[in-house]
N, CA, C and O atoms as a Maestro MAE file, in Angstrom:
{
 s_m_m2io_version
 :::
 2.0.0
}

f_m_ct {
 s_m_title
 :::
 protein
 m_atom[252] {
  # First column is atom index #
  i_m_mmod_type
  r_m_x_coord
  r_m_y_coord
  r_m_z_coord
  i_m_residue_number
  s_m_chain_name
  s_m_pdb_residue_name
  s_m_pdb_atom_name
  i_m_atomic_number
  :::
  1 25 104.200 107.039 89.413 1 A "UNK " " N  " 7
  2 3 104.530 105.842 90.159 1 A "UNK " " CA " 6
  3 2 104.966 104.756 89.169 1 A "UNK " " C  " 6
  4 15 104.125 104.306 88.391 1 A "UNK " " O  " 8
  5 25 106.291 104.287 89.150 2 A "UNK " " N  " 7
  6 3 106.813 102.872 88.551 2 A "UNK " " CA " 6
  7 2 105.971 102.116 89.237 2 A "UNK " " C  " 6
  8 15 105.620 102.359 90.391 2 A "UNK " " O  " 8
  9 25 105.512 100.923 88.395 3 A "UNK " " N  " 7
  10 3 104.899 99.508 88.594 3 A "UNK " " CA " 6
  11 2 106.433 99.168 89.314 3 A "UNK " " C  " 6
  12 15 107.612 99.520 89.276 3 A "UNK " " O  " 8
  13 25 105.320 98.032 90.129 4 A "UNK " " N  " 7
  14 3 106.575 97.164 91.110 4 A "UNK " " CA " 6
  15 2 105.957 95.961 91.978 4 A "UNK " " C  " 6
  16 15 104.857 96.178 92.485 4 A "UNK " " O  " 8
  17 25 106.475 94.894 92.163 5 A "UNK " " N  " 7
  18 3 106.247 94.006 92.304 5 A "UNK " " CA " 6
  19 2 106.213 93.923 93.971 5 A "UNK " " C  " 6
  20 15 107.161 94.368 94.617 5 A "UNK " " O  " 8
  21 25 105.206 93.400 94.536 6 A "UNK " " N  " 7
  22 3 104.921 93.101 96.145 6 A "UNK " " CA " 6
  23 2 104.430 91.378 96.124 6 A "UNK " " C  " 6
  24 15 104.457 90.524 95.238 6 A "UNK " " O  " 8
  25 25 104.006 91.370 97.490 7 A "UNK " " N  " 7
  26 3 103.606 90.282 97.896 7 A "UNK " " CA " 6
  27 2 102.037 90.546 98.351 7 A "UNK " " C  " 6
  28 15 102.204 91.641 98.887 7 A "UNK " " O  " 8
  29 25 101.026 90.350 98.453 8 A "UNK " " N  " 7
  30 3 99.444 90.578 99.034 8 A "UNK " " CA " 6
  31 2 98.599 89.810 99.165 8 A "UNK " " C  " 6
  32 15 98.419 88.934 98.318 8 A "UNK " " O  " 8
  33 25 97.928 89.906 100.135 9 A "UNK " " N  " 7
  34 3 96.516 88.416 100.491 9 A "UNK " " CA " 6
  35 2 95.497 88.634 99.675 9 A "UNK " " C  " 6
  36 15 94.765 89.621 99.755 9 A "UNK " " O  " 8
  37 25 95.382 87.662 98.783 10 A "UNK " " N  " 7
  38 3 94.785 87.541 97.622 10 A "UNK " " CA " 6
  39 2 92.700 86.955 98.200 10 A "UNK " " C  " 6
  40 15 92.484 86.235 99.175 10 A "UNK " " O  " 8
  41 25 91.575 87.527 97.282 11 A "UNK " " N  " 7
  42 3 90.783 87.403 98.054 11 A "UNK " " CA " 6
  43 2 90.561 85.943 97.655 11 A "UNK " " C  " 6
  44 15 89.947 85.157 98.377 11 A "UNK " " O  " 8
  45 25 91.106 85.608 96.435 12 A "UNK " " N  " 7
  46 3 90.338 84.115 95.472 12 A "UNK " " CA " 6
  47 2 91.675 83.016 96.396 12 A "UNK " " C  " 6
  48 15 91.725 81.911 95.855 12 A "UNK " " O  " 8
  49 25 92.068 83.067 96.870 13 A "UNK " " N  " 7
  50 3 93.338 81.945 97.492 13 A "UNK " " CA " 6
  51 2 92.770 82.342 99.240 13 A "UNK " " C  " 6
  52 15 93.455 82.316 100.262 13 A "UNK " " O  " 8
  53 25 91.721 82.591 99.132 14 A "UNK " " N  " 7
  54 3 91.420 83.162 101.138 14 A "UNK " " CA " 6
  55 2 92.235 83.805 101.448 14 A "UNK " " C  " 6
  56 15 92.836 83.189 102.328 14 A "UNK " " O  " 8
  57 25 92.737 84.835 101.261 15 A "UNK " " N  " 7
  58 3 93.629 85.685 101.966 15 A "UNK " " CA " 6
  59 2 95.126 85.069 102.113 15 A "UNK " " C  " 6
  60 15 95.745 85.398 103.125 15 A "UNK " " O  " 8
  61 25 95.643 84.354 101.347 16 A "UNK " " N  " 7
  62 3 97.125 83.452 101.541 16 A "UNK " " CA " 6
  63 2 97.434 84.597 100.291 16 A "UNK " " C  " 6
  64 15 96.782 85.366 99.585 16 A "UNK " " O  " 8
  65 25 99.128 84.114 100.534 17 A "UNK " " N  " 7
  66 3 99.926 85.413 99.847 17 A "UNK " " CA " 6
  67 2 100.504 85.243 98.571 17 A "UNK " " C  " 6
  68 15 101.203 84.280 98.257 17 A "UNK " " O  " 8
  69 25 100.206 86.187 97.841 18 A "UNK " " N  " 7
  70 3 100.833 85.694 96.580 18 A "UNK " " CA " 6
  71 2 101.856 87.184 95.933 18 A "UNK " " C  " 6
  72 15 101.989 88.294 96.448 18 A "UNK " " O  " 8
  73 25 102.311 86.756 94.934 19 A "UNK " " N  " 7
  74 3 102.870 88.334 93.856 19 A "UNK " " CA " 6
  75 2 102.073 88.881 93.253 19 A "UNK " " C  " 6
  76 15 101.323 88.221 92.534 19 A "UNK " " O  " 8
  77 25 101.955 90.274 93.335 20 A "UNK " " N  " 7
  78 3 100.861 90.902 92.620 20 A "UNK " " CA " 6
  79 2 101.887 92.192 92.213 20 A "UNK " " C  " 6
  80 15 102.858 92.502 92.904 20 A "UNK " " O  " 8
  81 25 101.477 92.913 90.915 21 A "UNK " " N  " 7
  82 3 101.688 93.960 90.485 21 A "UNK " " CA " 6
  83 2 101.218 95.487 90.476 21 A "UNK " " C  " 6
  84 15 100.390 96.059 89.767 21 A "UNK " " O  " 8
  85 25 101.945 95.897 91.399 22 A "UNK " " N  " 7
  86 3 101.601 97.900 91.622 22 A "UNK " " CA " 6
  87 2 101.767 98.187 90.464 22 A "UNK " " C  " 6
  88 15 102.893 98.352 89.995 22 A "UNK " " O  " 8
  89 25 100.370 98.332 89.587 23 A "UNK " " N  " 7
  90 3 100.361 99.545 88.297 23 A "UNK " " CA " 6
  91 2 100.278 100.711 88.782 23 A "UNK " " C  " 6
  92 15 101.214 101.501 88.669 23 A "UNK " " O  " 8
  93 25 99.560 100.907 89.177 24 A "UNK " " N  " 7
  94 3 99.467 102.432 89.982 24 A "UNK " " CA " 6
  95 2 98.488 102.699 91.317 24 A "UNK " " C  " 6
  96 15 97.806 101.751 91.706 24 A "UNK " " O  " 8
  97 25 98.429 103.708 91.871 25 A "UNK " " N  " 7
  98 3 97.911 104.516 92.708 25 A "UNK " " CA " 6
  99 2 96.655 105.435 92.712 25 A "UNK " " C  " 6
  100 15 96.789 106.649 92.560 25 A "UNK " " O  " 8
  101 25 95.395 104.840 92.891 26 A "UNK " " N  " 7
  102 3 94.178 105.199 92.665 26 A "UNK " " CA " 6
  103 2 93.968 106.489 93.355 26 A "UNK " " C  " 6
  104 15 93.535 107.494 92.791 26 A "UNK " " O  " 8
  105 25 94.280 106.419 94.540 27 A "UNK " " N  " 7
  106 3 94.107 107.495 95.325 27 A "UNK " " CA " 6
  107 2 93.112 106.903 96.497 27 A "UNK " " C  " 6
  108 15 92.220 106.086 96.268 27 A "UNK " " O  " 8
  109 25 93.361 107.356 97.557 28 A "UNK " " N  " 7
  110 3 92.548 107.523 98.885 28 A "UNK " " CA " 6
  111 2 92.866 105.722 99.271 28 A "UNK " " C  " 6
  112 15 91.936 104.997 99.623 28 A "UNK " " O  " 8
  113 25 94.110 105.275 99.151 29 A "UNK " " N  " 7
  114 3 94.911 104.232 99.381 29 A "UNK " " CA " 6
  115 2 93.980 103.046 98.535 29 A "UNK " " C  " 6
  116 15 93.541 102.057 99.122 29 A "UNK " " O  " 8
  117 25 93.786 103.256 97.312 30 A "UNK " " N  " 7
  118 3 93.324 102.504 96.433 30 A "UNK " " CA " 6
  119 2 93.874 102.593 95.560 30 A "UNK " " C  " 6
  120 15 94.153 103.673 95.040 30 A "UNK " " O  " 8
  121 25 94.377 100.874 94.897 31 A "UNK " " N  " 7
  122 3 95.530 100.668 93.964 31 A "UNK " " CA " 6
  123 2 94.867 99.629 92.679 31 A "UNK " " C  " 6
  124 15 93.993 98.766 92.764 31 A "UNK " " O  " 8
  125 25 95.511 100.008 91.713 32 A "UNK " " N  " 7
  126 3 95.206 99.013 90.975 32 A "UNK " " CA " 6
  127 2 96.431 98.653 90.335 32 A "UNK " " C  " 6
  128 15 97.382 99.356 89.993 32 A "UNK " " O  " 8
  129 25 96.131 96.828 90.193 33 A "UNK " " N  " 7
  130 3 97.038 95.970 90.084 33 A "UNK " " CA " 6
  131 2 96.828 94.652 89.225 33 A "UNK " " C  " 6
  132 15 95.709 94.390 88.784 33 A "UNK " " O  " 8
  133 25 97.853 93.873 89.006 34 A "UNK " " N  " 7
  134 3 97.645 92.972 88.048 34 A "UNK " " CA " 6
  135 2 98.163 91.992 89.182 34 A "UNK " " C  " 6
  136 15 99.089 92.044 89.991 34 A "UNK " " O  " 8
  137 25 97.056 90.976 88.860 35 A "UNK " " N  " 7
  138 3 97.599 89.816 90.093 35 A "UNK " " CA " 6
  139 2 97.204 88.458 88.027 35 A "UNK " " C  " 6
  140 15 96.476 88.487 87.035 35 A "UNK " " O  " 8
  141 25 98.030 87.815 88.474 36 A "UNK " " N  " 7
  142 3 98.268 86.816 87.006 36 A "UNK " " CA " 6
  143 2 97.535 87.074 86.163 36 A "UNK " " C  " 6
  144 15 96.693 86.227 85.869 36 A "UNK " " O  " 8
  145 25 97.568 88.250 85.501 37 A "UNK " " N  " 7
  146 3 96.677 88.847 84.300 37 A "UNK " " CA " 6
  147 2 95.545 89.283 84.254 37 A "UNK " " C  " 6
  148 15 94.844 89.581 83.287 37 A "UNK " " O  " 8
  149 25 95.279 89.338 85.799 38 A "UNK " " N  " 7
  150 3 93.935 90.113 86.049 38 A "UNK " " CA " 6
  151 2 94.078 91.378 87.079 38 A "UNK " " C  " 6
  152 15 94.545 91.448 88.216 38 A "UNK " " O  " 8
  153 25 93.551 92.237 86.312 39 A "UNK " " N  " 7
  154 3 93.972 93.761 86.692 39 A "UNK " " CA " 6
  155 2 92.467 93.520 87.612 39 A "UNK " " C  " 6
  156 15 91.370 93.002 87.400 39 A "UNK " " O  " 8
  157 25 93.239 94.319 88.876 40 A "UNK " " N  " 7
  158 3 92.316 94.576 89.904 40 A "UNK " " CA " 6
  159 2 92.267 95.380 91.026 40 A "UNK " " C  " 6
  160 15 93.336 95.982 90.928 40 A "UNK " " O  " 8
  161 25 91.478 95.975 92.491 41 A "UNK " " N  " 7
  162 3 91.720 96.437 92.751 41 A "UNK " " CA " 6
  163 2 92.284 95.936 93.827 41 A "UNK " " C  " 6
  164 15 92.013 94.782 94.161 41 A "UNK " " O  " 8
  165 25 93.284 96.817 94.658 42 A "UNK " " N  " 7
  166 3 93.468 96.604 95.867 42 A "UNK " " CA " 6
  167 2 93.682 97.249 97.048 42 A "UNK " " C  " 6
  168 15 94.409 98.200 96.761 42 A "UNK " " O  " 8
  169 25 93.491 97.258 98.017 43 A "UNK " " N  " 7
  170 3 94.290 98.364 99.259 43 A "UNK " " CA " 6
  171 2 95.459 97.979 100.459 43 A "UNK " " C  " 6
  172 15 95.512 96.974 101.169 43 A "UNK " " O  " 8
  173 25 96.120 98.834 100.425 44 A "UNK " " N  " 7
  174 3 97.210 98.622 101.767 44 A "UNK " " CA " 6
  175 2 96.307 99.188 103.380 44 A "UNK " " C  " 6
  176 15 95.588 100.067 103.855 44 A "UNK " " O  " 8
  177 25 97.132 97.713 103.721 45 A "UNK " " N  " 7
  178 3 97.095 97.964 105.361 45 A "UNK " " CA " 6
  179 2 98.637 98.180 106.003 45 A "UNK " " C  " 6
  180 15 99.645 97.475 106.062 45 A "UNK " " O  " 8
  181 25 98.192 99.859 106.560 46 A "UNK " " N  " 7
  182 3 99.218 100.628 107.293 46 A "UNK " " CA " 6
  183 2 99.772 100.016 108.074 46 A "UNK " " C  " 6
  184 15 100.994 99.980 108.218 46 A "UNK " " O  " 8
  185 25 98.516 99.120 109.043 47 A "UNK " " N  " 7
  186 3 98.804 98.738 110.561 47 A "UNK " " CA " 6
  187 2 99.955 97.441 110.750 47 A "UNK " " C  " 6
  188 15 100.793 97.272 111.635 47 A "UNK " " O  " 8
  189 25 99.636 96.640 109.580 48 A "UNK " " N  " 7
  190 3 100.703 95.303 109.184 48 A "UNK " " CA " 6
  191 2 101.032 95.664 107.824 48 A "UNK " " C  " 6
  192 15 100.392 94.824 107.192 48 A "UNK " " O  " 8
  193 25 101.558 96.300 107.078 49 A "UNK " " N  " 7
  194 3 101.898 96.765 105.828 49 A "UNK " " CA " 6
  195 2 102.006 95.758 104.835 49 A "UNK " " C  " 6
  196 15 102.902 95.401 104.071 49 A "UNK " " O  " 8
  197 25 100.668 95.347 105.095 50 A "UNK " " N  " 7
  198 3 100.189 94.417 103.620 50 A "UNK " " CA " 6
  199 2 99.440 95.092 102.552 50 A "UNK " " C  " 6
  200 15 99.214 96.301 102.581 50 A "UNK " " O  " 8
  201 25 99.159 94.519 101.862 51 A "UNK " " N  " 7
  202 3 97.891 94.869 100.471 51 A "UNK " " CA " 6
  203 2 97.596 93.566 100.602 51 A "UNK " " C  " 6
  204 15 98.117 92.508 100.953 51 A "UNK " " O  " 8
  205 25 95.894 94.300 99.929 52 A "UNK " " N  " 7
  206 3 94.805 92.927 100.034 52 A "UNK " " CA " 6
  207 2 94.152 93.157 99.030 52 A "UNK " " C  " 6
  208 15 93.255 93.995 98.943 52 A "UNK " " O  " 8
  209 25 94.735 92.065 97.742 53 A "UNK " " N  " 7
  210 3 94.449 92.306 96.522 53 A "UNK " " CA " 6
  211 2 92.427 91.792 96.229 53 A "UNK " " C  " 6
  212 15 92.222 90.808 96.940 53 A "UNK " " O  " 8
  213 25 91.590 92.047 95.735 54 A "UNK " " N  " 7
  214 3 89.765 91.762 95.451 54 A "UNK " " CA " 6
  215 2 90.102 91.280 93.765 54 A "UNK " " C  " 6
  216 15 89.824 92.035 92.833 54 A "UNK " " O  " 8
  217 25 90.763 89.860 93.547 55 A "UNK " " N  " 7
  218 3 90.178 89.379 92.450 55 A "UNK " " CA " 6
  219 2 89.392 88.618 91.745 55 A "UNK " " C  " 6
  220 15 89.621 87.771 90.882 55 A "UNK " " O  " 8
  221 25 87.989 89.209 92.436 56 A "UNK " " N  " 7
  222 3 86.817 88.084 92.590 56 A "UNK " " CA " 6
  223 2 86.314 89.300 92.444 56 A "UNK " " C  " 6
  224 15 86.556 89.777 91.336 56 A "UNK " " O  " 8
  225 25 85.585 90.107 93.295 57 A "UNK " " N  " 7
  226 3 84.816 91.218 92.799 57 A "UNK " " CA " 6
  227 2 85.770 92.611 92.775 57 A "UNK " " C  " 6
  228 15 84.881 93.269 93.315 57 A "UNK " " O  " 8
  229 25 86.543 93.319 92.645 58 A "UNK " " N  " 7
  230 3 87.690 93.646 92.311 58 A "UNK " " CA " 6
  231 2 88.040 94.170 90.963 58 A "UNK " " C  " 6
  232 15 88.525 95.292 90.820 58 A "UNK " " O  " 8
  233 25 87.746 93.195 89.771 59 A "UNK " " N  " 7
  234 3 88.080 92.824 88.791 59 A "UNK " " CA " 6
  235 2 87.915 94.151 87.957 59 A "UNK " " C  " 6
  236 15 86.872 94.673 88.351 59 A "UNK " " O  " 8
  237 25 88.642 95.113 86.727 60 A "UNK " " N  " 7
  238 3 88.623 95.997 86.656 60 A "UNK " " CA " 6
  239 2 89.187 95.689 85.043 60 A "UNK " " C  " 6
  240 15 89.767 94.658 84.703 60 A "UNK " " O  " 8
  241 25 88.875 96.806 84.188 61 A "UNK " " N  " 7
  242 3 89.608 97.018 83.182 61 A "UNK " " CA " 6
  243 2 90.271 98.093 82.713 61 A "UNK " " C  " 6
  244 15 90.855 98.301 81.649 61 A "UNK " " O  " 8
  245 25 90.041 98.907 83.922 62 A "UNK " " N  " 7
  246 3 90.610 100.217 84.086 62 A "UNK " " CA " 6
  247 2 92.484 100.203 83.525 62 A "UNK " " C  " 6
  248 15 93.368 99.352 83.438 62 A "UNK " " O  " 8
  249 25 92.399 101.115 83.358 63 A "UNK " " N  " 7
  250 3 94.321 100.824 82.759 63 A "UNK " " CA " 6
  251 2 94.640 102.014 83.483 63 A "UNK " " C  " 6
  252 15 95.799 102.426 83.513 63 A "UNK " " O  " 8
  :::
 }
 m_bond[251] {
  # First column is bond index #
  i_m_from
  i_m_to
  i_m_order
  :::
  1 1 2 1
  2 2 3 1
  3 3 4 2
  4 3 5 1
  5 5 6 1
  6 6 7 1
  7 7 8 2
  8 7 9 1
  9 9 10 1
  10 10 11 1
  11 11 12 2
  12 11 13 1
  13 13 14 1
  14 14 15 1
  15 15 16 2
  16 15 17 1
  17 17 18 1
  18 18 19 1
  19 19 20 2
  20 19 21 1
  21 21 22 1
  22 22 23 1
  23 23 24 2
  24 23 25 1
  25 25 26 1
  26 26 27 1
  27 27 28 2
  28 27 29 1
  29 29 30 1
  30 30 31 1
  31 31 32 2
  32 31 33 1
  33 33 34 1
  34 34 35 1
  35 35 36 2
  36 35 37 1
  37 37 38 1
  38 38 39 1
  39 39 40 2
  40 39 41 1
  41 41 42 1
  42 42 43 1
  43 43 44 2
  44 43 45 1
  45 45 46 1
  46 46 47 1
  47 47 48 2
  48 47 49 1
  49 49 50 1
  50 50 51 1
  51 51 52 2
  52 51 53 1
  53 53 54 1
  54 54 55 1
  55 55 56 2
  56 55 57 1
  57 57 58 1
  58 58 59 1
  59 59 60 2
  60 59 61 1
  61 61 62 1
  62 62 63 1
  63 63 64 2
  64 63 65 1
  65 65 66 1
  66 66 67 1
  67 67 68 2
  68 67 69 1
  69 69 70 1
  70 70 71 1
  71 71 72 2
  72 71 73 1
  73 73 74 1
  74 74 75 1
  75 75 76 2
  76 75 77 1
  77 77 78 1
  78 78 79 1
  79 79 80 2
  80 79 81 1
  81 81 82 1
  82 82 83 1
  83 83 84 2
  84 83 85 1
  85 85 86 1
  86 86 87 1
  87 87 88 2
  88 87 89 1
  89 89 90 1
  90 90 91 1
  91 91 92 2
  92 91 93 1
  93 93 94 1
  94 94 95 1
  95 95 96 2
  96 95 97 1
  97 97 98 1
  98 98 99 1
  99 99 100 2
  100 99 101 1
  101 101 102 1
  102 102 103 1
  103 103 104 2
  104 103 105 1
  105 105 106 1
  106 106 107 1
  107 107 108 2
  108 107 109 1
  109 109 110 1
  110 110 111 1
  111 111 112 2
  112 111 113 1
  113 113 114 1
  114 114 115 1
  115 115 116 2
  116 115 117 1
  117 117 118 1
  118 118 119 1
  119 119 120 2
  120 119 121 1
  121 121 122 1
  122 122 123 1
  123 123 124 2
  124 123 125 1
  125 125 126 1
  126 126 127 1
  127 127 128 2
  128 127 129 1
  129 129 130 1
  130 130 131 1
  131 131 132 2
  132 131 133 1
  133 133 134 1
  134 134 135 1
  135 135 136 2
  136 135 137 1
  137 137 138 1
  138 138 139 1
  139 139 140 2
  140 139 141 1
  141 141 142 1
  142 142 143 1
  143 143 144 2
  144 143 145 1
  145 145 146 1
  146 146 147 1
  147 147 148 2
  148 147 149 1
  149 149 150 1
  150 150 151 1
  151 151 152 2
  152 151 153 1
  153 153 154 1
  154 154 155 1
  155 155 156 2
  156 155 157 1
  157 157 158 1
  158 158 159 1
  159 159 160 2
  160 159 161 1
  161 161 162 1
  162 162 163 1
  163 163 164 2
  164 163 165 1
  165 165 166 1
  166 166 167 1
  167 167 168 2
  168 167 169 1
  169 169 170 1
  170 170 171 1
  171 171 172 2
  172 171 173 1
  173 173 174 1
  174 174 175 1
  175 175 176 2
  176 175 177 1
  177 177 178 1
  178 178 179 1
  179 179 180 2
  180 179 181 1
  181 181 182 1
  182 182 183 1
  183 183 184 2
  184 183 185 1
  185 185 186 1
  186 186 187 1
  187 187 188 2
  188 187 189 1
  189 189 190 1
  190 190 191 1
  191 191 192 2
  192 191 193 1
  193 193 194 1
  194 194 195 1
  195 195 196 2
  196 195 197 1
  197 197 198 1
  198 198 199 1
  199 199 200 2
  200 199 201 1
  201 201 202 1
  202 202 203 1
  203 203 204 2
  204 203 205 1
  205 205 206 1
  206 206 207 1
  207 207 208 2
  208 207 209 1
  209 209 210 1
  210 210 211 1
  211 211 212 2
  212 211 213 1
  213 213 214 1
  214 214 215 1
  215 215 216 2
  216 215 217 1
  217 217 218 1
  218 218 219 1
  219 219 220 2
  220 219 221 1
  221 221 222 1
  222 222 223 1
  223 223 224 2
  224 223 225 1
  225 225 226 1
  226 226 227 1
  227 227 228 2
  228 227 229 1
  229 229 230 1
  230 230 231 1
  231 231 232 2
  232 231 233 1
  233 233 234 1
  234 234 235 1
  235 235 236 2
  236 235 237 1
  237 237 238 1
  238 238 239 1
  239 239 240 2
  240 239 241 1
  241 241 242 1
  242 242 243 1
  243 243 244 2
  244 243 245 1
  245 245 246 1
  246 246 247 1
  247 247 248 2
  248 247 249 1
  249 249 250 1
  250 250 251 1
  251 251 252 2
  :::
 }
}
């Protein structure tokens, strides 16, 4: 999976939308991502095809 740039409801801004970065694909629709230099996790919603980035507890150093 190429990294790529989306839009996602961020948990530290209440759920308002920001740019976040697809590093990759965790599996079992768990992603990890860089939202402004903090790698974290996140998941997509199928039903409204968002991602909902956790960079508050989330927070990861996983590469």
């Amino acid at each position: 999976m190429k990294p790529f740039k989306t839009q996602a409801h961020i948990h530290s801004l209440n759920g308002k939308m920001d740019e976040i970065t697809i590093l990759k694909e965790l599996g079992n629709n768990s992603y990890l991502v860089d939202y402004r230099g903090v790698k974290c996790s996140a998941i997509f919603n199928p039903f409204n095809c968002t991602y909902y980035a956790d960079d508050i507890y989330g927070r990861t150093d996983n590469e």
